[in-house]
C-alpha positions in Angstrom: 97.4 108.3 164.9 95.5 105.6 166.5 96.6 101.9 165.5 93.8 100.1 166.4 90.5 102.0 165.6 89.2 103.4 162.6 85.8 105.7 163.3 83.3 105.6 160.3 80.5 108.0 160.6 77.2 108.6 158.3 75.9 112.2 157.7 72.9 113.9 156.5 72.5 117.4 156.7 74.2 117.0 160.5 75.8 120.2 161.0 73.8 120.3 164.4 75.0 117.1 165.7 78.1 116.3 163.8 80.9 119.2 165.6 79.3 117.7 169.2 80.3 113.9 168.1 83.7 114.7 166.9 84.5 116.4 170.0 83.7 113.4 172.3 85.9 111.3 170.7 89.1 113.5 169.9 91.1 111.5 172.6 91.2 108.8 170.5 92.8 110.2 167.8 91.8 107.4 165.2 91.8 108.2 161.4 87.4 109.3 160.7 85.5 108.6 157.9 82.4 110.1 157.3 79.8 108.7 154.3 77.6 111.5 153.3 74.3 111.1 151.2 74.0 114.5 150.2 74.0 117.1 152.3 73.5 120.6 152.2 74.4 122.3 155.0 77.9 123.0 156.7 78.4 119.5 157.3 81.0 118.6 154.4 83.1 121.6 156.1 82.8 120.3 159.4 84.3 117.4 158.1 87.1 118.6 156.2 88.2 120.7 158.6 88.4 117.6 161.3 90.7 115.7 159.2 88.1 113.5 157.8 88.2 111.0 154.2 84.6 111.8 153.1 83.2 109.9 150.9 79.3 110.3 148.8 76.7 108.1 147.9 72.9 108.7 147.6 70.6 107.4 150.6 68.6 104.6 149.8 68.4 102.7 153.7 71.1 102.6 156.4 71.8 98.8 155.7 73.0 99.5 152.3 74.8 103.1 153.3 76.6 101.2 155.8 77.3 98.4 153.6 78.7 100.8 150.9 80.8 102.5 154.0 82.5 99.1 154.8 83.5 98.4 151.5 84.6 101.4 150.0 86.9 103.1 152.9 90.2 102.3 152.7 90.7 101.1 156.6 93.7 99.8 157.8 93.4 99.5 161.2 92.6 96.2 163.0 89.1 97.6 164.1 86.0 100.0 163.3 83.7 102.0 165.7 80.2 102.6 163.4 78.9 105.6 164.8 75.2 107.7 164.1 76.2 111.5 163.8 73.9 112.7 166.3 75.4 110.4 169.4 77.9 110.8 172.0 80.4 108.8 173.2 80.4 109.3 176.6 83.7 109.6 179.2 83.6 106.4 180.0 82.9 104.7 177.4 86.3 106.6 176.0 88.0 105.5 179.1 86.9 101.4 178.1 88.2 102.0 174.6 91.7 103.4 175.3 92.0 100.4 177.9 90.9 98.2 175.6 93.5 98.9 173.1 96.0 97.5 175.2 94.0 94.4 176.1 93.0 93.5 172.3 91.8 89.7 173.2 92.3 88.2 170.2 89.4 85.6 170.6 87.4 88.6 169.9 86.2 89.6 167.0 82.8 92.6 168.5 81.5 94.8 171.1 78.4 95.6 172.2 77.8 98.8 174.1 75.2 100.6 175.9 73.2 103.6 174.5 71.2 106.2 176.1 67.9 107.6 174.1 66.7 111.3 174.9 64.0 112.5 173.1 63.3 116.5 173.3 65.8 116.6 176.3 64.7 113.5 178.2 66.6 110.5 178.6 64.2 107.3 177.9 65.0 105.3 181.0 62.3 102.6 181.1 59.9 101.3 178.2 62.7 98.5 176.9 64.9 101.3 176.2 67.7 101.4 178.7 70.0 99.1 178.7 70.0 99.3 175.5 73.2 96.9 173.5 74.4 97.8 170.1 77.0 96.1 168.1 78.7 99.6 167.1 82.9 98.1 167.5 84.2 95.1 165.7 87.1 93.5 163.6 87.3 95.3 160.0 86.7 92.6 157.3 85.0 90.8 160.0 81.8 92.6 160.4 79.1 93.3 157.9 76.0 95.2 157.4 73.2 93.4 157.7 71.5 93.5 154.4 67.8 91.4 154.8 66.6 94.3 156.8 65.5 97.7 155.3 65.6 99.6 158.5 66.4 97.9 162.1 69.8 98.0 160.9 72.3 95.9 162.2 75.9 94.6 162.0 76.5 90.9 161.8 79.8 89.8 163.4 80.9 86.1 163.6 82.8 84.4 166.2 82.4 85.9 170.2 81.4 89.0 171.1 82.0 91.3 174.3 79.4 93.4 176.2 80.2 96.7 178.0 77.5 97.0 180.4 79.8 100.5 181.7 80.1 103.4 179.7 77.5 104.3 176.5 76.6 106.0 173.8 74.3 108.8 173.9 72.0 109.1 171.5 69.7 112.6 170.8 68.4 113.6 167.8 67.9 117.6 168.4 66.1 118.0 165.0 63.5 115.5 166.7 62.5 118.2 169.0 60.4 119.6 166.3 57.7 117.1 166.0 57.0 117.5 162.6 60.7 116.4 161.9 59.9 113.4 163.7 56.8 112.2 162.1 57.8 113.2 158.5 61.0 111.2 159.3 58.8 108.0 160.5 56.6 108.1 157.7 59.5 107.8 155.3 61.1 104.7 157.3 57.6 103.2 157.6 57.3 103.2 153.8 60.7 100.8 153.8 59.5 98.7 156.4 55.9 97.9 155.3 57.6 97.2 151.9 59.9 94.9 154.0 57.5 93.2 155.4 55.0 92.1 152.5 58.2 90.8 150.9 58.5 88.4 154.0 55.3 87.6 153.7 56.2 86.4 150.1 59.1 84.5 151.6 61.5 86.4 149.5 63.2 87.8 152.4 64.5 86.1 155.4 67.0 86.6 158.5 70.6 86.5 158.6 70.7 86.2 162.9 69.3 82.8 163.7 66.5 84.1 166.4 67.8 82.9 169.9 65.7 84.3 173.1 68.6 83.6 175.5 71.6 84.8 172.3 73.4 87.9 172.2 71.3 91.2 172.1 70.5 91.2 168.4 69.8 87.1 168.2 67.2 88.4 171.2 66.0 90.7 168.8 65.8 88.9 165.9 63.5 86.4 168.0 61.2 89.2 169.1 60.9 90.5 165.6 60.0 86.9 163.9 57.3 86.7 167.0 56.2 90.8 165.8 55.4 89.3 162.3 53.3 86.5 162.9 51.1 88.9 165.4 47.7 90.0 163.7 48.0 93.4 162.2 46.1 96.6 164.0 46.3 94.5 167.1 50.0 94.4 167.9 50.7 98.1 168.2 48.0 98.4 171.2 50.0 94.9 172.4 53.0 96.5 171.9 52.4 100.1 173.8 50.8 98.0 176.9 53.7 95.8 177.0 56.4 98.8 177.2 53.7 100.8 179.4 53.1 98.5 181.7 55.5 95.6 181.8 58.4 97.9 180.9 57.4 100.6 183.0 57.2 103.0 180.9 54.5 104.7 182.3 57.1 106.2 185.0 58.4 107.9 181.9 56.9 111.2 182.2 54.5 113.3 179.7 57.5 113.5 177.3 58.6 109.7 177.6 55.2 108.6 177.5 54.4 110.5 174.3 58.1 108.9 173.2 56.7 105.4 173.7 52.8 106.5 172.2 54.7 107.6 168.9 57.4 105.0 168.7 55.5 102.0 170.1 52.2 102.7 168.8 51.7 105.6 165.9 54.8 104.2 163.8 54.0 100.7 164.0 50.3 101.5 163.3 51.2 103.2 160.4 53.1 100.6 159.1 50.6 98.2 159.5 48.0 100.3 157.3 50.6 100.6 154.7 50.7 97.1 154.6 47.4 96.4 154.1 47.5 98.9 151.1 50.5 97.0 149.8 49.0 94.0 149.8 46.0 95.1 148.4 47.6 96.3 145.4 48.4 93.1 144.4 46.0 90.9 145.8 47.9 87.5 144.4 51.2 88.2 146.1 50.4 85.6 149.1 47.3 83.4 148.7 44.1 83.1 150.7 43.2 80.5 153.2 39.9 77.7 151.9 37.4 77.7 154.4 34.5 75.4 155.2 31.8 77.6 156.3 29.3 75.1 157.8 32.5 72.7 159.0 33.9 76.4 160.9 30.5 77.2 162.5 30.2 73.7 163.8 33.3 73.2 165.3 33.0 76.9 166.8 29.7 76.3 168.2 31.1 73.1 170.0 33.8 74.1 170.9 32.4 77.6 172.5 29.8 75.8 174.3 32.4 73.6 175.8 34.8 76.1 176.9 31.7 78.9 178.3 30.1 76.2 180.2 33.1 74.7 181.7 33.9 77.6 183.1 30.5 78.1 184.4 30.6 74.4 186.0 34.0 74.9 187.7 33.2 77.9 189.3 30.0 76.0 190.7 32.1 73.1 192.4 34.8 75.5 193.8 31.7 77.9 195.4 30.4 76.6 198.3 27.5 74.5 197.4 25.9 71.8 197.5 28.7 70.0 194.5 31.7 71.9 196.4 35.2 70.3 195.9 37.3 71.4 198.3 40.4 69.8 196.6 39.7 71.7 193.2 38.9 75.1 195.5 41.9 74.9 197.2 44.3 73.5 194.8 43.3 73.9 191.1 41.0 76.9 191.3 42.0 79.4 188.4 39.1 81.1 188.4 40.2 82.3 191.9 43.5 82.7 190.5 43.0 84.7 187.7 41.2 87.3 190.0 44.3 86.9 192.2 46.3 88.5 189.7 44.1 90.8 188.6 43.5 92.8 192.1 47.3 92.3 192.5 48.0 94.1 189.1 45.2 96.8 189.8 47.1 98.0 193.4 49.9 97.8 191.9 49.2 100.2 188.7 47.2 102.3 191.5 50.0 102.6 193.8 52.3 103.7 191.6 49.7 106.3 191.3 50.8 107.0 194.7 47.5 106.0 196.0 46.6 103.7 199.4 45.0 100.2 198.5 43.9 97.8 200.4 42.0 94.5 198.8 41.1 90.7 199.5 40.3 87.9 197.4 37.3 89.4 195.6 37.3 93.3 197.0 39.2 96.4 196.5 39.4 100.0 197.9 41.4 102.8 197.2 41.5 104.8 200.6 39.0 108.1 200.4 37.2 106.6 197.1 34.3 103.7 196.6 35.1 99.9 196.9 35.1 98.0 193.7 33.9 93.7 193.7 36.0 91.7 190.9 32.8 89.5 190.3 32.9 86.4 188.0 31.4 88.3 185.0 34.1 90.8 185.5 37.0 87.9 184.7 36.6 87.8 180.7 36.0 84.4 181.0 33.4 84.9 178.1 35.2 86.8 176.0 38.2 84.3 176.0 36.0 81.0 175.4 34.9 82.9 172.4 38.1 83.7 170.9 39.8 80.7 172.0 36.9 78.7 170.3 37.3 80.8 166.9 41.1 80.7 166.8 41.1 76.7 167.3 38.2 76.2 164.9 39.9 78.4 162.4 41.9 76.5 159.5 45.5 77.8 160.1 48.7 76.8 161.2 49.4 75.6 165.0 52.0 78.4 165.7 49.8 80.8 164.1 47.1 80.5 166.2 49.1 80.1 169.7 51.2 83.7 168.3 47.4 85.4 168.3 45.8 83.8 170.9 47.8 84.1 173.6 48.4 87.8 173.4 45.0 88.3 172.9 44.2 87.2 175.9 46.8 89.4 177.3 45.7 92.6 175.7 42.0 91.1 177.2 43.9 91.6 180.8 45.7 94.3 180.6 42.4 96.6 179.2 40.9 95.0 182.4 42.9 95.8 184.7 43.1 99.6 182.9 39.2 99.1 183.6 39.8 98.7 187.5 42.0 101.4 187.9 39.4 104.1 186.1 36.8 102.4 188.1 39.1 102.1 191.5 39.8 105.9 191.3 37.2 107.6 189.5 34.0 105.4 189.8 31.3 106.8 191.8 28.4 104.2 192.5 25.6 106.6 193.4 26.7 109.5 190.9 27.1 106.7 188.2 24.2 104.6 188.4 22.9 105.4 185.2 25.5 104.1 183.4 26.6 100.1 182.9 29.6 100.4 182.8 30.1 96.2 183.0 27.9 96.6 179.5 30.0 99.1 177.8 33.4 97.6 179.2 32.5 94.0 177.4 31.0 95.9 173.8 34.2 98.0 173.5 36.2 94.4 174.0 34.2 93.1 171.6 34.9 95.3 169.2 39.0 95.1 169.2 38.8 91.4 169.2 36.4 91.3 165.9 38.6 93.9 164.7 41.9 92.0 165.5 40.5 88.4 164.4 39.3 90.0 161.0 42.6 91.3 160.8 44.0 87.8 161.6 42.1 85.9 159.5 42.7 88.6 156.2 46.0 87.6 157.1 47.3 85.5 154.1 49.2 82.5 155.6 48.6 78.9 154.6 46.3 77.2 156.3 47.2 73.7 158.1 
């Protein structure tokens, strides 16, 4: 038997998974335990007959099964591998543990190791999902479930930690291929973390990682989540399904991945944030409301918009050729300019991944075979932005508050830009389409998600400054 791993495993109903997990890792011939939370299906048998101490205890959220699992199995060896029932450890990854058996550094007390996601047969390559580090090997007595969370369920193991970047886990759900399965599943885990969340909201829950962008994988995590929080509701799921779309790349997922990232990024976190809302309005006193000054708001607005519109207006005027024309500010601090820049650069980008021909200049773009396209000023969202920037600072709450909605309002402002010059790019036709203003209808829908996300923002009980 092995003498330095134990392998703890929790099951549900995984007679589909479980026989396929136990067979990758037989070569390491380490005592199993499996925690079960009732099932009802052959996979108490499945266990048995591998050899397995089984242990029961109802399902209330992985945190506390796992918790339960680290306290009640009698383990003796040195270390424990925390494994899902429906992953794989891969041949590799089996390789890295016998090896490391001999090594056993003592300064170290977990590992972190890759995972691979599939989701009805397809591996989730891009969208933040590969590589993907989990904290799944560590000391015995050292490690510990991570209670403050109610379903992003981590360990929490002191002192320093290795990353295998080789070998991984793979991860696939098979009962997920049924799509009711999946959403039936999500709308049970998005009751525990709405219900998570309103309770940090009322400051009666807090982290155990200390947030840390440059940390270890979960510290990284950690400081992604506490930024998730403060975000306005309704809002951060579209910010959240751009950001893996575009900036991850998950658009190169495929149909399947795509509809992966729709449900996981967007759907789930949407329906979370309604369910918070309904928590919260249940019991309207749990975190108190913002005072307002309505004239002292509408003033400071109104100044503050005018300043911000027409300074735009005047700094485009001195860096166009004119009569006041700076050549300094034209050529060295124009970010009117830039802004476009970036914009025409992120359009033939999106459109040649497309696999589409593009050819543009500082203000014009063409897709080769289809009509030309002019980023004019009024096409920049320089509008839009001095009004929201204008409400946000005139608004009566905290510093951090404001910079954690205004900034990624502005990006969501970009991003549904530049999805507006791709449509246009490839499928706008000037003299089949003149009817339609489609500059008009662009800045209404805009309008809309930003009244809808600062209402959301400003229901948004926090203390004001």
């Amino acid at each position: 038997m092995n003498p330095f791993y134990s392998v703890i495993i929790l099951t549900y109903n995984e007679e589909q998974h479980l026989p396929r997990l136990l067979a990758s890792i037989n070569g390491l011939n380490a005592p199993l335990f499996i925690l079960d939370s009732g099932s009802t299906d052959a996979t108490l048998e499945i266990a048995k007959l591998a050899g397995a101490t089984i242990l029961m205890h109802k399902f209330v959220n992985h945190p506390m099964q796992w918790d339960y699992a680290l306290r009640n199995f009698d383990i003796v060896t040195p270390w424990v591998i925390c494994l899902d029932a429906d992953q794989v450890v891969s041949s590799e990854l089996m390789g890295m543990l016998n090896s490391f058996e001999k090594e056993n550094p003592a300064e170290i007390n977990g590992i972190y190791v890759n995972r691979k996601n599939f989701f009805k047969g397809r591996w989730i390559r891009h969208g933040g999902y590969y590589p993907f580090y989990q904290l799944k090997i560590f000391r015995f007595g050292i490690g510990h479930s991570d209670l403050n969370e109610n379903m992003d369920h981590r360990f929490i193991v002191p002192g320093k930690k290795l990353t295998w970047k080789r070998g991984y886990l793979i991860e696939e759900n098979l009962k997920e291929n049924n799509i009711s399965f999946w959403i039936d599943k999500h709308n049970r885990y998005s009751d525990l973390v709405a219900q998570e969340e309103v309770e940090r909201l009322m400051h009666i829950r807090g982290q155990t990682l200390q947030p840390n962008l440059i940390g270890t994988p979960d510290e990284r995590k950690a400081w992604f989540k506490r930024l998730w929080w403060q975000l306005p509701r309704y809002v951060r799921p579209a910010l959240y399904f751009s950001y893996r779309m575009i900036f991850q790349l998950g658009i190169l997922e495929g149909r399947t991945g795509i509809i992966f990232h729709f449900l996981q990024a967007f759907w789930f976190r949407l329906v979370v944030d309604i369910k918070i809302e309904e928590l919260l309005k249940s019991n309207p006193n749990q975190v108190s409301n913002h005072q307002l000054s309505p004239f002292k708001f509408v003033l400071k607005f109104s100044v503050l918009f005018f300043v911000f519109y027409y300074f735009n207006l005047l700094f485009l005027g001195i860096t166009s050729p004119g009569n006041h024309y700076n050549s300094f500010l034209a050529t060295h601090l124009n970010y009117i300019e830039g802004l476009r820049s970036i914009l025409l650069s992120a359009t033939s980008l999106v459109i040649n991944w497309f696999g589409f021909t593009v050819i543009h200049n500082h203000i014009d773009l063409l897709v080769v075979g289809r009509d030309a396209i002019r980023l004019a000023y009024d096409c920049l969202g320089f509008g839009l932005m001095s009004f929201i920037t204008a409400f946000v600072i005139a608004y009566p709450k905290k510093l951090s508050q404001k910079l954690l909605f205004l900034l990624p309002a502005i990006l969501v402002i970009q991003l549904l830009n530049i999805a507006r010059l791709v449509i246009l790019a490839l499928f706008w036709n000037r003299k089949a389409n003149q009817a339609i203003d489609h500059h008009t209808l662009f800045n209404i829908i805009l309008y809309i998600i930003m009244m809808v996300s600062i209402y959301s923002w400003v229901k948004r009980d926090n203390n004001a400054c």
